[in-house]
C-alpha positions as CSV (number, residue, x, y, z in Angstrom):
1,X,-26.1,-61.9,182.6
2,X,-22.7,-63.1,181.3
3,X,-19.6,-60.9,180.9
4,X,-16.7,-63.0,179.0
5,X,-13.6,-60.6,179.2
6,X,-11.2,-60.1,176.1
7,X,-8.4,-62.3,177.4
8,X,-10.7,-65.2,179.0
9,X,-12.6,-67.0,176.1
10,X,-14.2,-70.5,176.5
11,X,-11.5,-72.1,174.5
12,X,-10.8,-73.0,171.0
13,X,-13.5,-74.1,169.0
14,X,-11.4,-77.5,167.7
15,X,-13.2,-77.5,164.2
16,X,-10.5,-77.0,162.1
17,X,-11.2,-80.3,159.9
18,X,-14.7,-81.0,159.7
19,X,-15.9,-77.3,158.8
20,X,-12.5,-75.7,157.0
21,X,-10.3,-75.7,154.2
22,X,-7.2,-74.5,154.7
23,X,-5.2,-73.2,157.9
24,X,-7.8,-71.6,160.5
25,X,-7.2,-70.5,164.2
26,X,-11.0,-70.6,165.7
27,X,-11.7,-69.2,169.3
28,X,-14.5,-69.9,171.1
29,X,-15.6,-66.6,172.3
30,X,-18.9,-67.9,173.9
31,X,-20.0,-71.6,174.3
32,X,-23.7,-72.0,173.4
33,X,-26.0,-70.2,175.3
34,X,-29.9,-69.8,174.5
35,X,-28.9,-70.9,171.2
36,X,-25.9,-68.3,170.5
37,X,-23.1,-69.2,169.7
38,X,-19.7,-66.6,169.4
39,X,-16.6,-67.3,167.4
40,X,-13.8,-65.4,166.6
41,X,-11.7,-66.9,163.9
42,X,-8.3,-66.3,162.0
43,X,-8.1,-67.4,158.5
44,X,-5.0,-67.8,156.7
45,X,-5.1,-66.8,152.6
46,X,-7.0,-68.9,150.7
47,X,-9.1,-70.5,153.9
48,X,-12.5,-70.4,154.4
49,X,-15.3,-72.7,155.7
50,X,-17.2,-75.2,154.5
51,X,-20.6,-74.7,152.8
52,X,-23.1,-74.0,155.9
53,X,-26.3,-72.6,157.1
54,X,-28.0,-71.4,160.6
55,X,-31.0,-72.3,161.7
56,X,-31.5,-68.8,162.8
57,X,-29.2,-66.6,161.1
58,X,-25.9,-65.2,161.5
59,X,-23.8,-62.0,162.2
60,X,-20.2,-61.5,160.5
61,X,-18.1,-58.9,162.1
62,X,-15.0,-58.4,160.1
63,X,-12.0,-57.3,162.7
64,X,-9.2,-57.2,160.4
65,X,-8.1,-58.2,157.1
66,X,-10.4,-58.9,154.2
67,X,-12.2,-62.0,152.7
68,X,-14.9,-63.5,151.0
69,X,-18.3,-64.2,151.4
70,X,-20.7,-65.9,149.2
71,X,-24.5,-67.5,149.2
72,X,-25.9,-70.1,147.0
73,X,-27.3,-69.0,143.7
74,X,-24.9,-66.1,143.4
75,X,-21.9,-66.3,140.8
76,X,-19.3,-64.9,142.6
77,X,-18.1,-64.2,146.1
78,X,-18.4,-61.1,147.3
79,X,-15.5,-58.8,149.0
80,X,-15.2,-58.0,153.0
81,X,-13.5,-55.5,154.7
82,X,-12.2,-55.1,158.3
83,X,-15.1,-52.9,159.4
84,X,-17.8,-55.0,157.4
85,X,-20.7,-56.8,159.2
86,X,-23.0,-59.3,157.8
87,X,-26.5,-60.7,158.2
88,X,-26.9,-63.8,157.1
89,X,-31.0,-65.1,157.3
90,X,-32.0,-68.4,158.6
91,X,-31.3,-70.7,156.0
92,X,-29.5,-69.2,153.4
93,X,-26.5,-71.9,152.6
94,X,-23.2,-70.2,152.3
95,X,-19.2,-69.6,153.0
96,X,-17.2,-67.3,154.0
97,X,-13.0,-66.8,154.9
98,X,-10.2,-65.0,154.0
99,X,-9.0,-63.6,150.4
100,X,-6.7,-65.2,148.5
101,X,-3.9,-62.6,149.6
102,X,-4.9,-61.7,152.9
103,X,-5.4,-63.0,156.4
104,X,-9.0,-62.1,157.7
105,X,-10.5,-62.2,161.1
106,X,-14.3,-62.0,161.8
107,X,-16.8,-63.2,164.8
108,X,-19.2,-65.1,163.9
109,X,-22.6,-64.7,165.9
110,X,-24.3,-68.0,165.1
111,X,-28.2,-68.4,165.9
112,X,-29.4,-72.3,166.6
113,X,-28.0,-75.1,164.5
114,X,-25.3,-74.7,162.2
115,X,-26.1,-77.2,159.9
116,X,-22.5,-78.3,157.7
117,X,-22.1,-79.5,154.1
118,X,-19.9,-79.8,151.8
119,X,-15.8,-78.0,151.2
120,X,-16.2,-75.4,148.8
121,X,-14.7,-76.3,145.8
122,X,-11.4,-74.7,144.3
123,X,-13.9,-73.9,140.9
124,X,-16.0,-71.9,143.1
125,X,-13.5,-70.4,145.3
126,X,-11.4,-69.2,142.5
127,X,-14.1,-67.1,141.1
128,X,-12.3,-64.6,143.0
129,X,-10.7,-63.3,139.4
130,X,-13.2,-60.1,139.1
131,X,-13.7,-59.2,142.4
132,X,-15.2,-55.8,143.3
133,X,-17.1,-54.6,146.4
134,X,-20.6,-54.4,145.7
């Protein structure tokens, strides 16, 4: 058994080029163990992650603000809310970060790999026109 307390994380995650766009404070709530991996992050407006996958899945839980989430295939993103928690299955390629007018701040639960692609592209981003909780 592990207990990490609210002040004492394992450090800062140090990803903010490889796996963002824009202006992201990540936290490294938990380092990997068994294959989990916790992250709390701050997005800025407007940044968000790369395109990305798990290996086993993912948990979002939004803390505060709200953002944007969306998976391969669909046509738009879809609205978060502090509150909000996501599962995302093994495999399913997506990417997720803050509204264009609002700070957001989730932790991410990753299970196994996190495999990383591409930036998301502005095209794709600014879909963000007719957004509406679904």
């Amino acid at each position: 058994m592990r207990i990490i307390n609210g002040p004492v994380q394992d450090g800062t995650a140090d990803k903010k080029g490889s796996q963002f766009s824009g202006t992201v404070f990540p936290y490294l709530t938990m380092a990997s163990t068994d294959g989990v991996t916790i992250n709390t992050v701050n997005f800025t407006p407007g940044a968000r992650t790369y395109w990305h996958h798990h290996e086993d899945g993912q948990i979002l839980q939004i803390i505060a603000g709200r953002g944007l989430i969306q998976a391969s295939g669909e046509n738009n993103p879809r609205v978060l809310n502090a509150g909000d928690t996501v599962w995302c299955p093994p495999g399913e390629r997506h990417w997720h970060g803050a509204a264009p007018d609002s700070f957001m701040t989730h932790t991410a639960i990753s299970l196994g790999v996190t495999h990383w692609a591409e930036p998301v592209g502005e095209s794709d981003y600014t879909k963000t026109a007719e957004l509406r909780k679904e």
